[in-house]
VORO-823524 format. One record per atom (N, C-alpha, C): x, y, z. Coordinates in steps of 0.2 Angstrom, whole numbers, padded with zeros to 4 digits, always signed. Last residue first. Layout:
N
XYZ...
***
This chain:
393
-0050-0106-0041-0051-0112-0039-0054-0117-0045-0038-0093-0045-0044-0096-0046-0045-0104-0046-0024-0090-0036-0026-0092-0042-0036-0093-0042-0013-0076-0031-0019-0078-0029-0024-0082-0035+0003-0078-0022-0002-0080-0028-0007-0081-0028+0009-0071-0009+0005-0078-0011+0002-0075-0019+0023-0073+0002+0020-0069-0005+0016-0072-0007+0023-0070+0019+0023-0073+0015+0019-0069+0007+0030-0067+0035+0025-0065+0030+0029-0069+0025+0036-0069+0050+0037-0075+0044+0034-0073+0040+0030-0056+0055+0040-0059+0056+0040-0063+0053+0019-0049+0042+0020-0056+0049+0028-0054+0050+0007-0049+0031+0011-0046+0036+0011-0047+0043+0009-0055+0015+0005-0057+0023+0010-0052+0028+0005-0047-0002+0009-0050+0005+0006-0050+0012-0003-0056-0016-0004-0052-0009+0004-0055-0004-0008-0055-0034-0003-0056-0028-0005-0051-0021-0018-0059-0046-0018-0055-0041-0014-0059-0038-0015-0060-0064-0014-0064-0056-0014-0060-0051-0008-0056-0073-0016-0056-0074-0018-0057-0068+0004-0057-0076+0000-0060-0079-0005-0061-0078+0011-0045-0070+0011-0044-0077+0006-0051-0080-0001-0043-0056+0003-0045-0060+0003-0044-0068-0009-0032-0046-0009-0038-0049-0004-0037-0055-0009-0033-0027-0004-0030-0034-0008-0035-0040-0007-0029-0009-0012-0034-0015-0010-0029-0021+0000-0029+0007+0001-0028+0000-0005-0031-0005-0004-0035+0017-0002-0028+0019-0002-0026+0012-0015-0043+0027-0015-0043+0020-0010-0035+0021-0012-0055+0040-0014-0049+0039-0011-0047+0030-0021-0072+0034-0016-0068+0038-0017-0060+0036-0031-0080+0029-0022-0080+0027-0020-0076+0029-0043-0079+0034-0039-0084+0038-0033-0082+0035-0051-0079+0018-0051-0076+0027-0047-0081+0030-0050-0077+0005-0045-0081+0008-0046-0078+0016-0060-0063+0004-0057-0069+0001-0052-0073+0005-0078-0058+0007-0071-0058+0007-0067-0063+0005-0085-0045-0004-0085-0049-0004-0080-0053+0000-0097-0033-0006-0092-0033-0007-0091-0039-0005-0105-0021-0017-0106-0026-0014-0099-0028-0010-0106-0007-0024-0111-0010-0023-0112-0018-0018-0096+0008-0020-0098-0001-0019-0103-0004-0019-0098+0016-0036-0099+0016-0029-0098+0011-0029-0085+0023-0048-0092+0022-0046-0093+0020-0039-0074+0010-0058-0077+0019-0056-0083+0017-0052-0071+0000-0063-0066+0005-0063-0070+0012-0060-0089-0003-0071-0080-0006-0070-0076+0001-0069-0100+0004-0056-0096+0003-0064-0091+0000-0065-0102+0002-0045-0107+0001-0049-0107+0005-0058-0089-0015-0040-0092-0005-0041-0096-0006-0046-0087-0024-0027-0091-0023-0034-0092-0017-0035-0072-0029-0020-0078-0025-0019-0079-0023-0030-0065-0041-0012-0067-0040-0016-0072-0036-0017-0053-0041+0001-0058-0039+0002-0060-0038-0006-0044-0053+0008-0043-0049+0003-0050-0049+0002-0040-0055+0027-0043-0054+0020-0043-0053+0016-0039-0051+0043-0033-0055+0038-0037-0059+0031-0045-0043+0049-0048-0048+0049-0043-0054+0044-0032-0031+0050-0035-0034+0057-0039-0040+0055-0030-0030+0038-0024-0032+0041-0028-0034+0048-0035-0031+0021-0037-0031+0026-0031-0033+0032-0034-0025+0006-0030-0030+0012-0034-0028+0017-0046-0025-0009-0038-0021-0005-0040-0026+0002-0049-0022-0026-0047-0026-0021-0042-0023-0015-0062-0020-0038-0057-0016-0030-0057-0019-0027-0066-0026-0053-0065-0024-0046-0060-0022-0042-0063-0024-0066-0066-0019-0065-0068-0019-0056-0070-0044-0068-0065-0035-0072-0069-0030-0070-0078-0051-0063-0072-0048-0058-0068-0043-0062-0083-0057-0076-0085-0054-0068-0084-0049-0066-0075-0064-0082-0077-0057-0085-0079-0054-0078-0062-0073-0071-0069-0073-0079-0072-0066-0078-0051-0073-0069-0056-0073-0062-0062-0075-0067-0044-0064-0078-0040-0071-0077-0046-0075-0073-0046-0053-0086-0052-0058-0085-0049-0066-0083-0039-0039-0077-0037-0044-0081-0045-0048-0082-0037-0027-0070-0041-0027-0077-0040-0031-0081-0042-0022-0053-0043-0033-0056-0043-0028-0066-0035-0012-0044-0042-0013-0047-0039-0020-0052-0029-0011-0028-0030-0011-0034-0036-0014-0037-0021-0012-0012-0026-0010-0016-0026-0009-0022-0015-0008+0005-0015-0012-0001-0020-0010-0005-0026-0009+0019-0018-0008+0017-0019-0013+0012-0038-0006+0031-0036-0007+0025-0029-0007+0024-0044-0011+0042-0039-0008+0044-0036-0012+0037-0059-0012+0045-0056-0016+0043-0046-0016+0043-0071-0004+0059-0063-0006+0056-0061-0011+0050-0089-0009+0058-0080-0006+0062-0075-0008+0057-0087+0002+0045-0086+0002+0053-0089-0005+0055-0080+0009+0032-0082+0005+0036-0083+0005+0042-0085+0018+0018-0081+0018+0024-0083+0012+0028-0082+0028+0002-0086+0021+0008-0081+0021+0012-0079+0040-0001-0083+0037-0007-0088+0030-0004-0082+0052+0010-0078+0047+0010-0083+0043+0004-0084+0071+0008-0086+0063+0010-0082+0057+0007-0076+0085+0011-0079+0078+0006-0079+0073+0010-0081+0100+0018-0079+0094+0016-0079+0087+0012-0090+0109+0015-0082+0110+0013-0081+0104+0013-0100+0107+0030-0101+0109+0021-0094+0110+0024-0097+0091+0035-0098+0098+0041-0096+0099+0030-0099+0074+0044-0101+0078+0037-0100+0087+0041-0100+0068+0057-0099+0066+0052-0098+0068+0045-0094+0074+0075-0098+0076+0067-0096+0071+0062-0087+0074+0086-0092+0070+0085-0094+0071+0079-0080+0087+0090-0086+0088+0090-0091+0082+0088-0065+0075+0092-0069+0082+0090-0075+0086+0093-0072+0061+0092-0067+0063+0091-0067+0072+0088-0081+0055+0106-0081+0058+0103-0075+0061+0101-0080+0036+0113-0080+0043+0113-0077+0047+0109-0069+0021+0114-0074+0027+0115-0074+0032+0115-0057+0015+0111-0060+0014+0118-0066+0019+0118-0052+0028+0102-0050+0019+0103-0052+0020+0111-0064+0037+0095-0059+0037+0099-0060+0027+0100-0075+0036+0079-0072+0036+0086-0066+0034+0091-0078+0037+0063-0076+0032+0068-0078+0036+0074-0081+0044+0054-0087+0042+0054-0085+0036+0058-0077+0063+0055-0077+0055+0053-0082+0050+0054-0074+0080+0053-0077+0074+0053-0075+0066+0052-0058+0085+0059-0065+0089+0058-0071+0085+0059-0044+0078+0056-0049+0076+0061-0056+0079+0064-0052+0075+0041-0048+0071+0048-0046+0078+0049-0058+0081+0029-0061+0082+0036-0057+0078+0040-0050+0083+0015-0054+0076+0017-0058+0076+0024-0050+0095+0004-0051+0094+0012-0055+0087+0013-0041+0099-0011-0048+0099-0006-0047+0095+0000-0033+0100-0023-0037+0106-0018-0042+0104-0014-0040+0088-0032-0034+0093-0031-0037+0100-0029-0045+0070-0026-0045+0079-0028-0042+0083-0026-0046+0056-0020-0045+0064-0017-0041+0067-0024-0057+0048-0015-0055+0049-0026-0052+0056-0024-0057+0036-0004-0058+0043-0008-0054+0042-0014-0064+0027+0007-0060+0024+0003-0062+0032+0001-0059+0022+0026-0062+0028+0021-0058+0026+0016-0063+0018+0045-0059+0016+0036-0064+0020+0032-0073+0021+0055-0071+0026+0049-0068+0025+0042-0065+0011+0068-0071+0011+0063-0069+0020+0059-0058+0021+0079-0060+0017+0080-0068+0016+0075-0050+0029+0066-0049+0027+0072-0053+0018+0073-0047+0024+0049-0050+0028+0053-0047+0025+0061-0034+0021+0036-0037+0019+0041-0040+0025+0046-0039+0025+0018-0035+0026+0023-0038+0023+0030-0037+0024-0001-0041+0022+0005-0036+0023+0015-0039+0030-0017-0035+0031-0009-0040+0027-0004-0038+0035-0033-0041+0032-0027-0036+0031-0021-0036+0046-0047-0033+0043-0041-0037+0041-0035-0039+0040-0063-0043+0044-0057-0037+0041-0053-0037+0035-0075-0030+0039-0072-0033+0044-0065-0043+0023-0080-0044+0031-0083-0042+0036-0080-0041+0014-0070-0037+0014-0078-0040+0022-0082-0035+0023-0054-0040+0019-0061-0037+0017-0069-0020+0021-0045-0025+0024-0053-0028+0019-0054-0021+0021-0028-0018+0015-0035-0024+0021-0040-0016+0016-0011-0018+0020-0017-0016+0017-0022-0014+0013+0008-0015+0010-0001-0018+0016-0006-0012+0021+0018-0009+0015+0016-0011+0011+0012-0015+0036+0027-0016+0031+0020-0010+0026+0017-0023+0043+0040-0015+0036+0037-0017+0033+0032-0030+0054+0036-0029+0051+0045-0019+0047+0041-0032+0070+0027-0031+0063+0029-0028+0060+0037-0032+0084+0024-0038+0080+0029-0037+0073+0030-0027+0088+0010-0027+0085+0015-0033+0084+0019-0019+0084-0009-0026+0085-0006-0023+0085+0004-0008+0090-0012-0013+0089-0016-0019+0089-0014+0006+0100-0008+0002+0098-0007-0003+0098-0013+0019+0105-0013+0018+0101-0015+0010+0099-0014+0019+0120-0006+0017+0118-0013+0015+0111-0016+0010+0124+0009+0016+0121+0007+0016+0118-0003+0005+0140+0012+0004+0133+0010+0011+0130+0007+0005+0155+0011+0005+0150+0018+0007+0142+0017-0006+0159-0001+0001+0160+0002+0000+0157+0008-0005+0147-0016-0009+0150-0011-0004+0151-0005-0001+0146-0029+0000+0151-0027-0004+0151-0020+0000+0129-0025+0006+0132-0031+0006+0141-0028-0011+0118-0025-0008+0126-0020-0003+0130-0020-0010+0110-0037-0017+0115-0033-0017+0123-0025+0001+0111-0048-0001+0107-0040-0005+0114-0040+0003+0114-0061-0001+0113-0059-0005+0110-0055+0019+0113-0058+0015+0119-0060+0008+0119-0058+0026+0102-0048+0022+0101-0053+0021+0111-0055+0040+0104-0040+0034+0105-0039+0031+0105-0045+0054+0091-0040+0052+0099-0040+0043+0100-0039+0062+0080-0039+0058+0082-0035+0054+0089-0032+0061+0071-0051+0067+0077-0049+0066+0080-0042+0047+0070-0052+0052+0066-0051+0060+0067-0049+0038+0081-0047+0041+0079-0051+0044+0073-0048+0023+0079-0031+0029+0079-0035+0032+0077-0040+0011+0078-0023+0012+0077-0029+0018+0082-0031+0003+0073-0005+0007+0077-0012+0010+0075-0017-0009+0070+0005-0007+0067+0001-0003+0073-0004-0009+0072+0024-0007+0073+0015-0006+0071+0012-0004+0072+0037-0010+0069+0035-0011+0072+0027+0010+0087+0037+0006+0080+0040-0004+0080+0039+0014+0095+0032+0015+0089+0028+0010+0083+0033+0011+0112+0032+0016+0105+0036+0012+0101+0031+0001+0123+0033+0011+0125+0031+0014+0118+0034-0009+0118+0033-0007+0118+0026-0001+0121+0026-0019+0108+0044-0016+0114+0043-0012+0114+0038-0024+0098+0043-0030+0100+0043-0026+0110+0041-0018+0090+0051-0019+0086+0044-0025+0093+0042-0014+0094+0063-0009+0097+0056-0013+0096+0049-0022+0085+0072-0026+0093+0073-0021+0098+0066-0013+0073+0075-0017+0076+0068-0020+0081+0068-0001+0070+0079-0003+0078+0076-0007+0078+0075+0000+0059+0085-0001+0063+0087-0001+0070+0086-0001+0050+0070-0006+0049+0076-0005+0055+0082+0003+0057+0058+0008+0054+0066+0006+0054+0071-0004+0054+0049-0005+0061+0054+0000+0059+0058+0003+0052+0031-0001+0051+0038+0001+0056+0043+0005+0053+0015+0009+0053+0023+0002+0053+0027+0006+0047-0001+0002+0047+0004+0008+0046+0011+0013+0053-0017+0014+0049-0011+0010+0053-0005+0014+0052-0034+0009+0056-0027+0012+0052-0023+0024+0059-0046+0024+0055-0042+0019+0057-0037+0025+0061-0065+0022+0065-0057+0024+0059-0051+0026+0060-0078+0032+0062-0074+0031+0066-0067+0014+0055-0083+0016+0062-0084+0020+0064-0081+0011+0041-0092+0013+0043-0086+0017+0052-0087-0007+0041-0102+0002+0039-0100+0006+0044-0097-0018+0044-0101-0016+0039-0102-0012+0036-0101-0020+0060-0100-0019+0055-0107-0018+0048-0108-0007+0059-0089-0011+0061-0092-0012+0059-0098-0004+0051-0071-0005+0049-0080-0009+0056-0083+0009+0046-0056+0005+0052-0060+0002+0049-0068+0012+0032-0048+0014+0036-0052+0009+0040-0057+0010+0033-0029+0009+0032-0036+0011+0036-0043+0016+0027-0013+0020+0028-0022+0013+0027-0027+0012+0027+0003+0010+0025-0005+0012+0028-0010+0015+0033+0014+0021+0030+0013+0017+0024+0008+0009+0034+0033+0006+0033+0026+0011+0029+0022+0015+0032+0046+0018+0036+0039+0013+0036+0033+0008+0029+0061+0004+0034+0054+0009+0039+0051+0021+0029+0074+0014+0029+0069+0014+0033+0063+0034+0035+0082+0032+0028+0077+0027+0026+0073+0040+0050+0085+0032+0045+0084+0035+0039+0079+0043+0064+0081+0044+0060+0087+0039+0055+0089+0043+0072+0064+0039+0070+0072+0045+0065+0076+0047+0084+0054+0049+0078+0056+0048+0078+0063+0036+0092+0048+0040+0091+0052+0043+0085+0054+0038+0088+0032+0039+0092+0036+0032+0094+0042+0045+0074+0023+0039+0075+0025+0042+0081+0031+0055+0075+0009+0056+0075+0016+0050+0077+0019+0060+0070-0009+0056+0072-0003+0057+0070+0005+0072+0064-0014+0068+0069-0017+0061+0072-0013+0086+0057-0012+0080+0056-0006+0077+0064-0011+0094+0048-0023+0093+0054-0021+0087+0053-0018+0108+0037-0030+0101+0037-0024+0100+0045-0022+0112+0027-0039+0112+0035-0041+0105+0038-0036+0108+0012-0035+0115+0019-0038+0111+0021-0040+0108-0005-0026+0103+0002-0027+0108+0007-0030+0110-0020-0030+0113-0015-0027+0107-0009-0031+0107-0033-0038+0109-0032-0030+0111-0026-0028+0102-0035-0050+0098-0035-0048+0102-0034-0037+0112-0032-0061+0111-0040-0058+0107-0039-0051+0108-0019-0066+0108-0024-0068+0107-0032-0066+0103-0010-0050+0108-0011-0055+0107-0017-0059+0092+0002-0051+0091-0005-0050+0098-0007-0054+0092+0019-0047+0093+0016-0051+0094+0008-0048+0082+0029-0036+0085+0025-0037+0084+0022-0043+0073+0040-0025+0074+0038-0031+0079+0035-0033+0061+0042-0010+0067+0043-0015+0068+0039-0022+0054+0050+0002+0055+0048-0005+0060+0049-0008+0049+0049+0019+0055+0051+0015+0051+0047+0007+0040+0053+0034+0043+0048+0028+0045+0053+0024+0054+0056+0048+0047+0057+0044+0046+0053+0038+0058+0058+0065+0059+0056+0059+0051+0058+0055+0068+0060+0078+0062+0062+0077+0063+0057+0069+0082+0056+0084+0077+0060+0090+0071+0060+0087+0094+0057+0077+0090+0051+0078+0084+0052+0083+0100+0070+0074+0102+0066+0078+0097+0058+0081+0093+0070+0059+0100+0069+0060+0103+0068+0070+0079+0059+0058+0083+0066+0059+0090+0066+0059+0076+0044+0048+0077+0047+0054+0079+0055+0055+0062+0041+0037+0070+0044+0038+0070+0047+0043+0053+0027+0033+0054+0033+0039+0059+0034+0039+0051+0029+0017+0053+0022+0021+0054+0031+0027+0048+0024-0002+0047+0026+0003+0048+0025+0011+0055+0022-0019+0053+0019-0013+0051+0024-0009+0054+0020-0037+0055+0024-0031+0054+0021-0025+0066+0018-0049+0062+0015-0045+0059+0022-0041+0074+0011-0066+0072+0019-0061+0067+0016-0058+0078+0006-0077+0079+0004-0072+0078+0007-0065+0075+0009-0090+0078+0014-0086+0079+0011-0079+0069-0002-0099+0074+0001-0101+0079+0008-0095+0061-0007-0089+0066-0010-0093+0071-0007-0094+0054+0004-0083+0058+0001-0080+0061-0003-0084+0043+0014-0085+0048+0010-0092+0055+0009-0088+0037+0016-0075+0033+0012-0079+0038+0011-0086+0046+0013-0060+0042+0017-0066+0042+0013-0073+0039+0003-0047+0045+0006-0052+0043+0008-0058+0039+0007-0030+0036+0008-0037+0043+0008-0041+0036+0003-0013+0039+0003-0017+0036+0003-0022+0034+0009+0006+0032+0007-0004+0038+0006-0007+0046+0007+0017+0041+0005+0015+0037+0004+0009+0057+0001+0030+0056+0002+0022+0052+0001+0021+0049+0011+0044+0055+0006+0042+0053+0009+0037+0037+0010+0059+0041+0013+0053+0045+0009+0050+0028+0006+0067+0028+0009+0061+0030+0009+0054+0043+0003+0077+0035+0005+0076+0030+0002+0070+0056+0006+0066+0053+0005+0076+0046+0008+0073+0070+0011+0059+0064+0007+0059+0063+0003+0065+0073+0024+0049+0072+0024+0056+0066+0017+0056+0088+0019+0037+0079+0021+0041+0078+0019+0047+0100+0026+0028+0098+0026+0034+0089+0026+0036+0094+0018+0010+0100+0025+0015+0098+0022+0022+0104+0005+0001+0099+0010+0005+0100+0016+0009+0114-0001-0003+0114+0004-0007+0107+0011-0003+0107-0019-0009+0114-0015-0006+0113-0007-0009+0096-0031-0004+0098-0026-0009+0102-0022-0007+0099-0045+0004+0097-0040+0005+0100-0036-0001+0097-0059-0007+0101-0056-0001+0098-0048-0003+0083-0067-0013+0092-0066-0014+0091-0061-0009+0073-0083-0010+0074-0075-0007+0082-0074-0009+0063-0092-0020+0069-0091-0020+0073-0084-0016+0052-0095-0030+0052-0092-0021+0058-0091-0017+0054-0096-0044+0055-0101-0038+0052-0102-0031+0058-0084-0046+0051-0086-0048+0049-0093-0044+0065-0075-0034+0066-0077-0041+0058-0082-0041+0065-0060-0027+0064-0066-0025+0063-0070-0032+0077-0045-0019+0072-0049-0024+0071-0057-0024+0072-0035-0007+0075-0041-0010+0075-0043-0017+0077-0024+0006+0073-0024-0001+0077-0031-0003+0073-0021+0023+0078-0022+0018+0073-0023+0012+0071-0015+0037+0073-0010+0031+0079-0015+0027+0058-0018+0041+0065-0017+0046+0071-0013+0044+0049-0022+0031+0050-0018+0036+0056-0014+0039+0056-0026+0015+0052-0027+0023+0054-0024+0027+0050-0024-0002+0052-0023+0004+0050-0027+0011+0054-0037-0016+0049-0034-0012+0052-0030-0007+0052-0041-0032+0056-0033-0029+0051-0035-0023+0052-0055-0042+0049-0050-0038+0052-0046-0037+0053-0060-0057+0056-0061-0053+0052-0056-0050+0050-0064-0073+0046-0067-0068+0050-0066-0060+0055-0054-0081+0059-0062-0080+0055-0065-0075+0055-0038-0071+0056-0042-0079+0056-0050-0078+0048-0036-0055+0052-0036-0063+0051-0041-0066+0035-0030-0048+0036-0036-0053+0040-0031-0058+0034-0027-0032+0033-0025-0039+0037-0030-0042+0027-0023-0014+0028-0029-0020+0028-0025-0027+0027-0020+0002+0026-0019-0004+0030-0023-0010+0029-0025+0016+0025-0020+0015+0023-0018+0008+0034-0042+0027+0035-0038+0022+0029-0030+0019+0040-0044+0040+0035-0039+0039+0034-0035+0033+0053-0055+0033+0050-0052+0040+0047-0046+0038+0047-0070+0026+0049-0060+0024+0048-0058+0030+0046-0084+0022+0051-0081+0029+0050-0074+0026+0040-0087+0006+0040-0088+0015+0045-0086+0017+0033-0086-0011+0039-0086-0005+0038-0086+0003+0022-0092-0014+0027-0089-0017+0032-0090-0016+0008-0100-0010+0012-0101-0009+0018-0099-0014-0009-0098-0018-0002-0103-0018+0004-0098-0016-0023-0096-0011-0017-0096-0014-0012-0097-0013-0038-0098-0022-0035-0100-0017-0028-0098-0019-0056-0095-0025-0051-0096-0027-0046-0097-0022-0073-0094-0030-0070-0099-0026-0060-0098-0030-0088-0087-0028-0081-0087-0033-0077-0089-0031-0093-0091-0019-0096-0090-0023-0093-0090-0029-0079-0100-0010-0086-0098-0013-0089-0096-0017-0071-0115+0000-0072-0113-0006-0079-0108-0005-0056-0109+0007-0065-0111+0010-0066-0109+0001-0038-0113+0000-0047-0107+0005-0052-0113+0004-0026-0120-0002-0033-0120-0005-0038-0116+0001-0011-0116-0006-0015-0118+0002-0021-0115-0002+0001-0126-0012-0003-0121-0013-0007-0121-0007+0021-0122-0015+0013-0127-0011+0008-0122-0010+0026-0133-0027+0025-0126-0025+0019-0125-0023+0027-0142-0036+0033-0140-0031+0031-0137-0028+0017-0142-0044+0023-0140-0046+0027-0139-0042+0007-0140-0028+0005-0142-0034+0012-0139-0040+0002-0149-0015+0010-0147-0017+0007-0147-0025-0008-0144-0003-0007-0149-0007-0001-0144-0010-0020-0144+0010-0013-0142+0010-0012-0146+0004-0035-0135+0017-0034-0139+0015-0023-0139+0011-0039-0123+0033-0035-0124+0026-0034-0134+0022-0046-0127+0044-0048-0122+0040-0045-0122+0032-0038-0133+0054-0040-0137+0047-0045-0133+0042-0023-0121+0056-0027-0125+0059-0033-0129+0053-0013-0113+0053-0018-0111+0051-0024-0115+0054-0001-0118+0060-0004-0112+0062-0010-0112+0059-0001-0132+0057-0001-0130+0063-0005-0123+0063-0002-0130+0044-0006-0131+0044-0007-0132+0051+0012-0122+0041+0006-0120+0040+0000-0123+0042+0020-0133+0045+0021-0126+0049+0014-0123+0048+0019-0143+0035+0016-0146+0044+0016-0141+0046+0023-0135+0026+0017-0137+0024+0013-0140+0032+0037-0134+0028+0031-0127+0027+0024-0129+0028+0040-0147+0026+0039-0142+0031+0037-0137+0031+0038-0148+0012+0034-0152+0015+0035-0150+0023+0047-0139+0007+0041-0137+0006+0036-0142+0010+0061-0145+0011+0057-0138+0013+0049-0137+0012+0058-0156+0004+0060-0159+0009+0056-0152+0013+0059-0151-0012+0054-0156-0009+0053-0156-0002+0066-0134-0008+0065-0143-0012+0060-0146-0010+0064-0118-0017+0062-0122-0011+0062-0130-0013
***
């Protein structure tokens, strides 16, 4: 970005954001300073123009990977610098919803260059779709996707634009990566009475090899009727997960009206969508029987109401912020356009004790990651989204 661009960016932003935001160029590279608080930080300005961006990884060299929507993947140089769409995708159905969506790349991506993504696969005559997982190699110069294999297919494939879910995480035992992948699907907002049935894929979280075969140790391996990969279900739309550093899996997913639910979904068990919740129909009124709790089912570690309409998520293990903040839960808010800082009443484990907002006003959060240096990253979700750096004030 030159001089001349980023002092345009800077009249753009400050239009739209209005005097809530103070604007300064700091290395080129413009930063938008937040409301200062109690912990006081702000954030600078990456890159601009992503149409709808949804997910963020950090390769080698200070460069980024991001997806958008519509269905391209980029990479963006440390400058802010967007390179041309990545070559090599498959067919995504993108409308609604849906498009390209997570992205992960495995944990010894220097040397293997191995990725995974997520993103709505259309049907073969373009009438239904569902999310999809795949696998690919990162060519050396960074433009083109080889040796592309789609390793999961969500079953059935709906007719609907809503609730893919569509979160990559990668599996640990011991500590180190145990060649699993989980990926979160959602109820296709018109299923969800499935999230709750075990021969389909909808509202589930599953767990697969990388090849794409079924663990041994998946939890419904012998149960007869059941689909194998499955992990946990009763989920509504989950759109962030992420390991603890002691290899818990956490999830959080959007409720109807109010209900967001953050879980530590466990092997073989029932999260209650749509049995119990702790929202309500859009526009009111009882979803089911109205219950909140019913025995069998697990309770949501915390929830919100109303809505914050989470996406994104991680846990802080750097001391970039000061010792404090090691060991917090960070995730996106897309309806009050926040990055939500929450105190657990452990580092890395445990309940909410507080929570906190950050940058209110930067727009919808779809992404939060933190980086090989310690730095929380978030992407804005917008036709103009942006990559921001999130520094301490």
């Amino acid at each position: 970005m030159g001089w001349t661009d980023a002092k345009n960016v800077n009249r753009a932003l400050a239009w739209r954001l209005g005097p809530v935001l103070s604007l300064g160029l700091i290395a080129g590279v413009l930063s938008v300073a937040m409301p200062a608080t109690a912990q006081s930080v702000r954030a600078e300005v990456v890159a601009t123009d992503l149409e709808n961006p949804w997910a963020l990884a950090f390769l080698p060299n200070k460069h980024f990977l991001v997806t958008e929507r519509p269905g391209r993947m980029r990479v963006i140089s440390p400058d802010g610098q967007r390179g041309a769409p990545i070559s090599g995708l498959p067919a995504i159905a993108a409308g609604g919803q849906g498009g390209l969506l997570d992205v992960l790349l495995d944990a010894d991506f220097d040397k293997s260059r191995a990725l995974s993504f997520c993103f709505s696969e259309p049907s073969a005559d373009g009438r239904s779709n569902s999310t999809a997982l795949a696998r690919a190699t990162l060519s050396a110069d960074n433009t083109a996707l080889q040796n592309l294999k789609v390793i999961f297919s969500q079953k059935p494939k709906v007719d609907s634009g809503a609730h893919f879910g569509c979160r990559i995480v990668e599996g640990q035992k011991s500590g180190q990566p145990d060649g699993t992948l989980f990926l979160t699907l959602g109820d296709r907002y018109s299923r969800m009475a499935d999230a709750q049935k075990l021969d389909n894929h909808i509202g589930k979280i599953v767990r697969i090899n990388k090849d794409g075969s079924v663990p041994a140790d998946n939890p419904l391996l012998k149960r007869a009727g059941a689909l194998p990969e499955i992990w946990s279900w009763g989920h509504r739309n989950v759109q962030g997960a992420t390991l603890a550093p002691d290899g818990t899996l956490w999830a959080q997913e959007h409720g109807a009206q109010g209900g967001d639910e953050i879980n530590l979904p466990l092997p073989g068990r029932n999260y209650g969508w749509p049995v119990i919740t702790h929202g309500v129909n859009y526009g009111g009124g009882k979803i089911g029987a109205g219950i909140s709790e019913r025995a069998g089912l697990e309770q949501p570690l915390h929830h919100w109401t109303p809505s914050i309409a989470p996406s994104g998520m991680a846990f802080l293990t750097s001391d970039r912020y000061g010792a404090a903040w090691r060991g917090n839960l960070f995730v996106g808010s897309l309806k009050f356009g926040y990055l939500n800082r929450m105190e657990l009443d452990a580092p890395f484990k445990g309940r909410v004790q507080r929570e906190h907002k950050l940058l209110e006003g930067v727009g919808r959060v779809r992404d939060v990651r933190q980086g090989p240096d310690g730095l929380l990253y978030v992407l804005t979700d917008s036709p103009e989204g942006r990559l921001l750096r999130v520094l301490p004030d």
